[in-house]
C-alpha positions in Angstrom: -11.5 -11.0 1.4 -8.2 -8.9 1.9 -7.5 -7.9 6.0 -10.5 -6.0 7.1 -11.9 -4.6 4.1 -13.5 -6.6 1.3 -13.5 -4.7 -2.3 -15.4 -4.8 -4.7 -14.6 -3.5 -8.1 -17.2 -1.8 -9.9 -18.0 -1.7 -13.8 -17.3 1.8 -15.4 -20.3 0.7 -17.8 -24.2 2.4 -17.8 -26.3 -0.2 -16.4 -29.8 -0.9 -17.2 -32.5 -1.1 -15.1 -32.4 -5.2 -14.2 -28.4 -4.6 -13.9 -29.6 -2.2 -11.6 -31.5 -4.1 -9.7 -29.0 -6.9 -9.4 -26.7 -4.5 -8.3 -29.0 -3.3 -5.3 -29.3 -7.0 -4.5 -25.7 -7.5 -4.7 -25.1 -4.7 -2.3 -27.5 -5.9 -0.1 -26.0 -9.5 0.1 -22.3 -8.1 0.5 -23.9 -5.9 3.4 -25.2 -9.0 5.0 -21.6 -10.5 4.8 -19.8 -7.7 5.6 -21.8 -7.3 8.5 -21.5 -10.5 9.5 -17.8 -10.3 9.2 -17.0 -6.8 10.3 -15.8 -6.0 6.8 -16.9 -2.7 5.2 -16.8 -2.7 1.5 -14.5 -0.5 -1.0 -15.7 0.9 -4.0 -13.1 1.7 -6.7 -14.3 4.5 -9.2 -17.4 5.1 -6.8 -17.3 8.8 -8.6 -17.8 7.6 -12.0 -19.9 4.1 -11.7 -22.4 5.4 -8.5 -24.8 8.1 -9.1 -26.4 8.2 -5.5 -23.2 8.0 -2.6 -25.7 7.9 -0.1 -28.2 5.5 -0.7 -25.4 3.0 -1.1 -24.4 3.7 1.6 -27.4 3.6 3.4 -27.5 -0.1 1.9 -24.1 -1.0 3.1 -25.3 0.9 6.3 -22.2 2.9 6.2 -19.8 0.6 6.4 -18.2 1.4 2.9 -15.3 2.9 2.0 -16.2 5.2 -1.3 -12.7 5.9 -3.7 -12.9 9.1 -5.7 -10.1 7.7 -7.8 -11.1 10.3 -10.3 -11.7 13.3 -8.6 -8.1 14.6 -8.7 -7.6 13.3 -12.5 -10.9 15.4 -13.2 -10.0 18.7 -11.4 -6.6 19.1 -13.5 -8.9 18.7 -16.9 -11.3 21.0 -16.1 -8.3 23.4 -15.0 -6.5 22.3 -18.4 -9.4 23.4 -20.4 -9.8 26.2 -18.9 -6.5 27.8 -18.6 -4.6 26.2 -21.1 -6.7 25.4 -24.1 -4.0 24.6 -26.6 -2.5 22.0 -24.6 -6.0 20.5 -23.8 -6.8 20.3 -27.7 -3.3 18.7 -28.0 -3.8 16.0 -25.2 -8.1 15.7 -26.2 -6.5 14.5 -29.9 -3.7 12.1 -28.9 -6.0 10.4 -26.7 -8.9 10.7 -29.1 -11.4 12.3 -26.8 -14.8 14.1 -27.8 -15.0 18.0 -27.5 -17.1 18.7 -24.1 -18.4 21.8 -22.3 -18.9 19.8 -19.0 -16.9 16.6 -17.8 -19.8 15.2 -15.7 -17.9 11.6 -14.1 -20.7 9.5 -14.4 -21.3 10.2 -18.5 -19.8 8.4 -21.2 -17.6 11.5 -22.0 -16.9 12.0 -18.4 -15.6 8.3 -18.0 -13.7 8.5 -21.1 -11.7 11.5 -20.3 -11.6 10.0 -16.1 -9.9 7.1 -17.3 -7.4 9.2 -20.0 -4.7 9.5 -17.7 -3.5 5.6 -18.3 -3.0 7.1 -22.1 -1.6 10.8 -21.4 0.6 10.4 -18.2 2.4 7.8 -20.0 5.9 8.7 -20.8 5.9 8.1 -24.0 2.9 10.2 -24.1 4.3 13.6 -25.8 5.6 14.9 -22.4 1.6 15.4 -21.3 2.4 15.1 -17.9 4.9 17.5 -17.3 3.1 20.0 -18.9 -0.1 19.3 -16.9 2.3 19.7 -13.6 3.3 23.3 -15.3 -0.2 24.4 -15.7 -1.7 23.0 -12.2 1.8 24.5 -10.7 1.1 27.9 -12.2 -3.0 27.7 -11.5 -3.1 26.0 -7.9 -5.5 28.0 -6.5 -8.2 27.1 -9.5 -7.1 23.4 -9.2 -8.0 23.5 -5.5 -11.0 25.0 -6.1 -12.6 22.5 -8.9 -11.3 19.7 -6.4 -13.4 21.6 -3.5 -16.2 21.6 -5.6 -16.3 18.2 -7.1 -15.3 16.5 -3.5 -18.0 18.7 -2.2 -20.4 17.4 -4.4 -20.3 14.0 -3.6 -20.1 14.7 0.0 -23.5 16.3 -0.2 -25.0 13.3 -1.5 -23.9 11.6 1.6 
C-alpha cells in the first residue's frame, strides 16, 4: 500500500471464466480493504485488460482510479493508418504486428499493437517516433478526434 492509493496491476492476458470469477472475488476483497482503509484502487491498462468499466466499479463502489494507459498510444495508430499508410506498414513490420482493420484494446491484436510503443518509440527504433510526432503534428485535429471517441467510449460504460 503506497500513500492513499493501493494499485493493483492487472494481467494484459484473456481470462477464462474461473480466472474470471477469481477476479470478481479479488475485487471484491480489495473493496473490503480499501474501504476499510480509505484507499481506492488503481488499475493500470484498465482499457485493455477490463471489458466492463462500470461494473468494476460498481464493485470497488467507485473508489477506483481507472488508467487509460493506452488510449493515447491507440489514437496515434489508428491516425497512422489512416493517414500515413506507408509509415504504418513500416512500423507494423519492424515490430512484427498482424494486418488489422480495427485496433479493438481489449483483443489480442489490440493489446499487441497497445503495448508496441516499448519496441517503436525506442531510439534505436528506425527514427519511428519522430515520424509518428510529424504525422499527429500535421493531422491534430483527427488525432483529437479518435482520442474523443475512444475516451468517450469508456466513459459511457461508466
Amino acid at each position: 500500500l503506497v500513500g492513499s492509493e493501493m494499485c493493483i496491476r492487472d494481467r494484459i492476458n484473456p481470462m477464462d471464466v474461473h480466472e474470471a470469477q477469481l477476479l470478481q472475488e479479488m475485487l471484491q476483497t480489495h473493496a473490503a480493504i480499501a474501504d476499510t482503509f480509505g484507499y481506492r484502487l488503481s488499475f493500470l491498462h484498465a482499457d485493455l485488460t477490463l471489458k466492463d468499466l462500470g461494473a468494476a466499479a460498481k464493485t470497488l463502489k467507485g473508489k477506483v482510479h481507472f488508467k487509460l494507459s493506452s488510449v493515447l498510444w491507440l489514437a496515434a495508430w489508428e491516425t497512422v493508418l489512416k493517414l500515413a499508410p506507408q509509415l504504418a506498414c513500416q512500423m507494423r513490420d519492424y515490430a512484427g504486428l498482424a494486418e488489422t482493420d480495427a485496433l479493438i484494446p481489449q483483443t489480442e491484436t489490440g493489446k499487441a499493437y497497445a503495448l508496441s510503443y516499448k519496441t517503436l518509440l525506442a531510439p534505436e527504433a528506425g527514427n519511428f517516433a519522430d515520424q509518428v510526432k510529424e504525422v499527429l503534428a500535421a493531422n491534430h485535429a483527427a488525432y483529437s478526434e479518435r482520442i474523443s471517441v475512444l475516451v468517450g467510449n469508456y466513459l459511457r460504460t461508466l
